[in-house]
ROLOMI-26159 format. One line per field, with one value per atom (N, C-alpha, C, O): residue number from 0; atom name; x, y, z. Coordinates in nm, 2 decimals, always signed. Example, Ala and Ser with C-alpha at 12.3 -4.5 7.8 and 13.67 -1.06 7.14 Angstrom:
BEGIN
resi	(0;0;0;0;1;1;1;1)
name	(N;CA;C;O;N;CA;C;O)
X	(+1.32;+1.23;+1.32;+1.42;+1.28;+1.37;+1.29;+1.34)
Y	(-0.57;-0.45;-0.33;-0.33;-0.22;-0.11;+0.00;+0.11)
Z	(+0.78;+0.78;+0.78;+0.85;+0.71;+0.71;+0.79;+0.80)
//
This chain:
BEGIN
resi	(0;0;0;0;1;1;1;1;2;2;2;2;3;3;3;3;4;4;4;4;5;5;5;5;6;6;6;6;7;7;7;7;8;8;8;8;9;9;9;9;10;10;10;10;11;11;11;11;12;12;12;12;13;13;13;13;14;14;14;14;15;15;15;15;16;16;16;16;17;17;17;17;18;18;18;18;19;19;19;19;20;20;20;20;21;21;21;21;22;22;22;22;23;23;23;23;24;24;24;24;25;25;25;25;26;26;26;26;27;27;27;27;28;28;28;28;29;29;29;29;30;30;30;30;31;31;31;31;32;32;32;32;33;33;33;33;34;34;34;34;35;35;35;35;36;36;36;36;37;37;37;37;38;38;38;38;39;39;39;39;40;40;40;40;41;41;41;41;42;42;42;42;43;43;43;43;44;44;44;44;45;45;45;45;46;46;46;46;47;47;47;47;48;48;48;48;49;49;49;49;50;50;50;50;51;51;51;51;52;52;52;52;53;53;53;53;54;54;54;54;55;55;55;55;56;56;56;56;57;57;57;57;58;58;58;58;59;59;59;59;60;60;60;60;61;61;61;61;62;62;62;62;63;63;63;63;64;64;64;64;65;65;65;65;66;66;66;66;67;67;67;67;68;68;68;68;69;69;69;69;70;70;70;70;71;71;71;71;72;72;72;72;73;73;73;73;74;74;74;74;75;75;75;75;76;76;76;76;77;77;77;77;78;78;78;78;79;79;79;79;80;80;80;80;81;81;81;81;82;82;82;82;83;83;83;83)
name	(N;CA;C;O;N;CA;C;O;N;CA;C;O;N;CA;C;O;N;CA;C;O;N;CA;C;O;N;CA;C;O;N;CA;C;O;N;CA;C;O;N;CA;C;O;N;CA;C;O;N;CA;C;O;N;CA;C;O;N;CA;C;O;N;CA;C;O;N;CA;C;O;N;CA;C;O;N;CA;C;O;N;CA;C;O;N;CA;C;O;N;CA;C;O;N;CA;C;O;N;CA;C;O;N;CA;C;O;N;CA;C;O;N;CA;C;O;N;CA;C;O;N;CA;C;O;N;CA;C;O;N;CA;C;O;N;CA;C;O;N;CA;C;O;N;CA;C;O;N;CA;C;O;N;CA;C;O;N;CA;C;O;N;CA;C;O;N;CA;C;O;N;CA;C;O;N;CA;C;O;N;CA;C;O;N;CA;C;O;N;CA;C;O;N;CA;C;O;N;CA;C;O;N;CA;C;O;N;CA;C;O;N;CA;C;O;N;CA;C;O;N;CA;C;O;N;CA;C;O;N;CA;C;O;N;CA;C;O;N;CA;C;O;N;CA;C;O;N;CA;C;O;N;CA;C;O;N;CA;C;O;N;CA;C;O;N;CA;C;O;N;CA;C;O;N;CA;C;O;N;CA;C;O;N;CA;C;O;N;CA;C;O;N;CA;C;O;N;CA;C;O;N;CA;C;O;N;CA;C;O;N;CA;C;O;N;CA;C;O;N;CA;C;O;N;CA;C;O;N;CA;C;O;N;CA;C;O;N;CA;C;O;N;CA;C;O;N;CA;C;O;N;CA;C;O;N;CA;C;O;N;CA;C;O;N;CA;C;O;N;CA;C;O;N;CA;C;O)
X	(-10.63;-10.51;-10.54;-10.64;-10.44;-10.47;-10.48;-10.55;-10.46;-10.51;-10.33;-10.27;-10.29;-10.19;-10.08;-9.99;-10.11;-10.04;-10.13;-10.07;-10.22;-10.30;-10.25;-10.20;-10.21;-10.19;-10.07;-10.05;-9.94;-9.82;-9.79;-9.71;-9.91;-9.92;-9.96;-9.91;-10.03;-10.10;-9.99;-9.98;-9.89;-9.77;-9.66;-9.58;-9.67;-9.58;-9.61;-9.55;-9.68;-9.80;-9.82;-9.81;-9.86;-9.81;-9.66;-9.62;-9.58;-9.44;-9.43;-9.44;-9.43;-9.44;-9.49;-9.41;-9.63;-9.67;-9.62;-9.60;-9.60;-9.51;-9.41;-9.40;-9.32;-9.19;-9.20;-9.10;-9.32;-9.30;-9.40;-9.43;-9.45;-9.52;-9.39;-9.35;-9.33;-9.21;-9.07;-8.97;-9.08;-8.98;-9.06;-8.99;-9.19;-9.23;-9.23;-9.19;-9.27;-9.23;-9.13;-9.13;-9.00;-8.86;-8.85;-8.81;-8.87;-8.88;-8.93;-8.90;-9.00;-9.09;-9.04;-9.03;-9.03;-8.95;-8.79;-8.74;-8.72;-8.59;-8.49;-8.37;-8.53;-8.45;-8.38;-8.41;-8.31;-8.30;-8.22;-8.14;-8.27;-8.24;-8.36;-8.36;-8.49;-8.62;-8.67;-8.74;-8.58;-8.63;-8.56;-8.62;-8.46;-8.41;-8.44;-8.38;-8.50;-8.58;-8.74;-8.81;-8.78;-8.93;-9.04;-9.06;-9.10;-9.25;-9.20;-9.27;-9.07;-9.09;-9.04;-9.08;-8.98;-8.94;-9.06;-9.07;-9.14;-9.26;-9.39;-9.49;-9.35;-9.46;-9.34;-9.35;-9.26;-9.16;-9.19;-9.19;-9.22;-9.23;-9.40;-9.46;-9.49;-9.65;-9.66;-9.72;-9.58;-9.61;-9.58;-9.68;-9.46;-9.38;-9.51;-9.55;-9.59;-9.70;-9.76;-9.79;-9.84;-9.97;-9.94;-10.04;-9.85;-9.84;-9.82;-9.83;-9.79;-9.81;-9.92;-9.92;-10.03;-10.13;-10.22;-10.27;-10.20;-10.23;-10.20;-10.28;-10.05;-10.03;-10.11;-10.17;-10.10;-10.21;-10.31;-10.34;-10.40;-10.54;-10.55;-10.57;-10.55;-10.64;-10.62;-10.69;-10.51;-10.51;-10.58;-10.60;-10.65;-10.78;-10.86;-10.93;-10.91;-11.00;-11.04;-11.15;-10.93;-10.91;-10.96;-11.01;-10.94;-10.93;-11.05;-11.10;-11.12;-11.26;-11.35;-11.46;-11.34;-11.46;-11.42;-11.52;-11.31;-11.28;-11.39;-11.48;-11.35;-11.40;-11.59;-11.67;-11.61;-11.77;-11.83;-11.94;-11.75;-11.75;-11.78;-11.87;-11.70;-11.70;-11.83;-11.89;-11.87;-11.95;-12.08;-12.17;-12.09;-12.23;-12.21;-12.31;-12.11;-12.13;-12.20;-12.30;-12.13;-12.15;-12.32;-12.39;-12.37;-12.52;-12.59;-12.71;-12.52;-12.55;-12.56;-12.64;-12.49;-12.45;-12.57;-12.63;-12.62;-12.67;-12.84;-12.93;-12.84;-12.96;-13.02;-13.14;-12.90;-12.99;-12.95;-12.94;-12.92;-12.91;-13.08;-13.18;-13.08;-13.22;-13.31;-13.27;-13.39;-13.46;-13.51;-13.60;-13.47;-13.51;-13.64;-13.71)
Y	(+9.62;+9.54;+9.41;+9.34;+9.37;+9.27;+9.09;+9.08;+9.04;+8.87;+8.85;+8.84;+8.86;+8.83;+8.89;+8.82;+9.01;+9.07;+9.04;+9.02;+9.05;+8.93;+8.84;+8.82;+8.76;+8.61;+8.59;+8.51;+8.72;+8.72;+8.77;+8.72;+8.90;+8.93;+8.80;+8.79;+8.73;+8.63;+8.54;+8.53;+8.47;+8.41;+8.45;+8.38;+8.57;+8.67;+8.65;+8.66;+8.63;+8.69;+8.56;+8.53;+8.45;+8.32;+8.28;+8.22;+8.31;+8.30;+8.37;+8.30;+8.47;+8.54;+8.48;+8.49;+8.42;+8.38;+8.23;+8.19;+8.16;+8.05;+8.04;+7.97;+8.14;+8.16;+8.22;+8.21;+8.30;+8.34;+8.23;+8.24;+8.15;+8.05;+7.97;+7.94;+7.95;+7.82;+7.88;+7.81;+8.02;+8.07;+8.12;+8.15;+8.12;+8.11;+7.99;+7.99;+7.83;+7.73;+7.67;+7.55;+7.73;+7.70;+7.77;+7.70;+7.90;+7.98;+7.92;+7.92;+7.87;+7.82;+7.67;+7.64;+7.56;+7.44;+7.41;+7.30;+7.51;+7.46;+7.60;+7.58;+7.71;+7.81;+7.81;+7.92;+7.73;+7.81;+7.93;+7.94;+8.00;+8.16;+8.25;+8.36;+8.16;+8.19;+8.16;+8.21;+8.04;+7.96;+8.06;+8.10;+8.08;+8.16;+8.31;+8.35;+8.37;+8.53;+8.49;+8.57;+8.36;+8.38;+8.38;+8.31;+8.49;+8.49;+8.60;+8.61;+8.68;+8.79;+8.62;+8.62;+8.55;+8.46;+8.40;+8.42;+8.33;+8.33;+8.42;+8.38;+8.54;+8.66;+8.70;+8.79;+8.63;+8.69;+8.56;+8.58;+8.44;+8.35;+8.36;+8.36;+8.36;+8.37;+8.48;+8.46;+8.59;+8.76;+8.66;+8.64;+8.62;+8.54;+8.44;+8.47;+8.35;+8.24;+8.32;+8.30;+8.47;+8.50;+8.61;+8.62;+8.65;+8.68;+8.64;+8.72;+8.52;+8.43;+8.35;+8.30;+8.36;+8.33;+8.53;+8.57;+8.56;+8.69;+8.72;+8.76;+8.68;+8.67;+8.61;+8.65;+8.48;+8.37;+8.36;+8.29;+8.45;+8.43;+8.50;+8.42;+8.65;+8.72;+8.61;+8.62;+8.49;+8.43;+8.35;+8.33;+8.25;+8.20;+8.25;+8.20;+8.37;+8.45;+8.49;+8.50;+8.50;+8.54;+8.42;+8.43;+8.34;+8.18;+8.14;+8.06;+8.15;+8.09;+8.16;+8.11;+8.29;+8.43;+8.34;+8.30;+8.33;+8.25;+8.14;+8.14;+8.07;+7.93;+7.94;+7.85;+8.05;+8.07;+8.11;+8.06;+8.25;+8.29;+8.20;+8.23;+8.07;+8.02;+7.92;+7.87;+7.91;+7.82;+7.88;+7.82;+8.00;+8.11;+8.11;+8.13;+8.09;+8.10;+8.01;+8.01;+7.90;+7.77;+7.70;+7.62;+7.78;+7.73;+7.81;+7.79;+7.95;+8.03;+7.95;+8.00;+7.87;+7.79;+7.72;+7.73;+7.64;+7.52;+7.59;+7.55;+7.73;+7.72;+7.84;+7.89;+7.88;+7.88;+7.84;+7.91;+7.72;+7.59;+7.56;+7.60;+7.49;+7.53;+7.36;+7.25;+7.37;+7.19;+7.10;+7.14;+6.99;+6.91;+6.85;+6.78)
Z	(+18.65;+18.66;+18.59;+18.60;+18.50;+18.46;+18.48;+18.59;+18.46;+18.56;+18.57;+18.67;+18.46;+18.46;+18.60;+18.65;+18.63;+18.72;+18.86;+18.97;+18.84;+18.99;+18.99;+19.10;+18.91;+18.95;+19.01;+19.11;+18.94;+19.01;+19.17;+19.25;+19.18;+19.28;+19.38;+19.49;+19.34;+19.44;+19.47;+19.60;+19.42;+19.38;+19.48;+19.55;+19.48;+19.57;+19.73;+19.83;+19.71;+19.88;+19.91;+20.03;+19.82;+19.88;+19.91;+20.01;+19.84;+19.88;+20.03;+20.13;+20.02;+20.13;+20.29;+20.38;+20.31;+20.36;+20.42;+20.53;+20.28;+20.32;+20.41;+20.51;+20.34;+20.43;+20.54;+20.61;+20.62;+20.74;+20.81;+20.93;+20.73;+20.82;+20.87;+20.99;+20.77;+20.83;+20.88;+20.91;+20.90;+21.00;+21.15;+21.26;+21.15;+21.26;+21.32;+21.44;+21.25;+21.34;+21.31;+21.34;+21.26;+21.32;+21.44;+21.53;+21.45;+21.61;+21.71;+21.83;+21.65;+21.76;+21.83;+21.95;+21.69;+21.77;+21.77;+21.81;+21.73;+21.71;+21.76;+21.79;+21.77;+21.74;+21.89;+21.95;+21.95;+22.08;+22.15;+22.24;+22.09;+22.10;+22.13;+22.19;+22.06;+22.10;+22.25;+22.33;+22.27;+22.39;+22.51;+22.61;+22.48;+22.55;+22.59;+22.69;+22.54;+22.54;+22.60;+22.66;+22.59;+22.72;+22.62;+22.52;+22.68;+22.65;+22.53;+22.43;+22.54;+22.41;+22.26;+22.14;+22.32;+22.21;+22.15;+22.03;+22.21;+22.16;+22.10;+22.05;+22.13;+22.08;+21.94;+21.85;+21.94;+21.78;+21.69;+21.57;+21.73;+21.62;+21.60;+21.49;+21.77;+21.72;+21.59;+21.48;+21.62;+21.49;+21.36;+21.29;+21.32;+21.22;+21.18;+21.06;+21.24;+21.21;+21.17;+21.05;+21.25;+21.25;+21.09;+21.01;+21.08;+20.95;+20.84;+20.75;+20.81;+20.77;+20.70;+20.59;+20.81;+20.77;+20.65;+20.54;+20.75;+20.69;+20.54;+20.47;+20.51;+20.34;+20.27;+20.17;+20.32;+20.28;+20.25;+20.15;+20.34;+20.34;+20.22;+20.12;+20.18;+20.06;+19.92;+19.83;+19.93;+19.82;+19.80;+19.69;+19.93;+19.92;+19.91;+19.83;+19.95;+19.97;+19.78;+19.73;+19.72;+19.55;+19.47;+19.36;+19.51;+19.41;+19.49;+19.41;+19.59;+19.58;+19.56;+19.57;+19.52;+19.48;+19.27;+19.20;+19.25;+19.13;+19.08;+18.99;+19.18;+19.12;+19.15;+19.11;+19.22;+19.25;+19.16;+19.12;+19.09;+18.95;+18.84;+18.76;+18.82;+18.71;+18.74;+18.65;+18.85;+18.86;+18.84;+18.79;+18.88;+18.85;+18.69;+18.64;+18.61;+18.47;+18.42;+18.34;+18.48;+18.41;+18.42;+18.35;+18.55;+18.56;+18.50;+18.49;+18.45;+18.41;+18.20;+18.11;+18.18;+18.04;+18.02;+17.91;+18.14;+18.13;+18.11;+18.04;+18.22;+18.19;+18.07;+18.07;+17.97;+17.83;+17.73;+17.63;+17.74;+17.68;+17.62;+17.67;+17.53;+17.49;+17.53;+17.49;+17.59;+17.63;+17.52;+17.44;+17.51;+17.38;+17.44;+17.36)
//
């Protein structure tokens, strides 16, 4: 797969995540239709947050194996680099 189509995919899945983060806490502080259904109103915006985070995460999870990467290179640069 190429970066280019990771990167979109990741783009996606943060969108994604975004938006059911912030429809879970509209459910949660404003919706009163939520307030009104109980404990199932709150087990429909917790799912909405908790997935949310779930989209989320593999995109941190991708961008800091990233930036670890570049950093194993880079000390990887420095040390055959030749000593004066």
């Amino acid at each position: 797969m190429s970066d280019k189509r990771i990167m979109l995919l990741l783009k996606i899945s943060i969108g994604i995540g975004l938006c059911l983060l912030l429809l879970g806490i509209y459910f949660h502080l404003h919706s009163d239709y939520m307030a009104s259904l109980g404990v199932t109103g709150i087990l429909i915006s917790a799912t909405c947050f908790a997935f949310g985070m779930v989209f989320s995460l593999p995109t941190k999870l991708y961008l800091t194996f990233l930036l670890m990467k570049r950093e194993a290179e880079q000390r990887a640069k420095k040390s055959k680099k030749p000593q004066d």
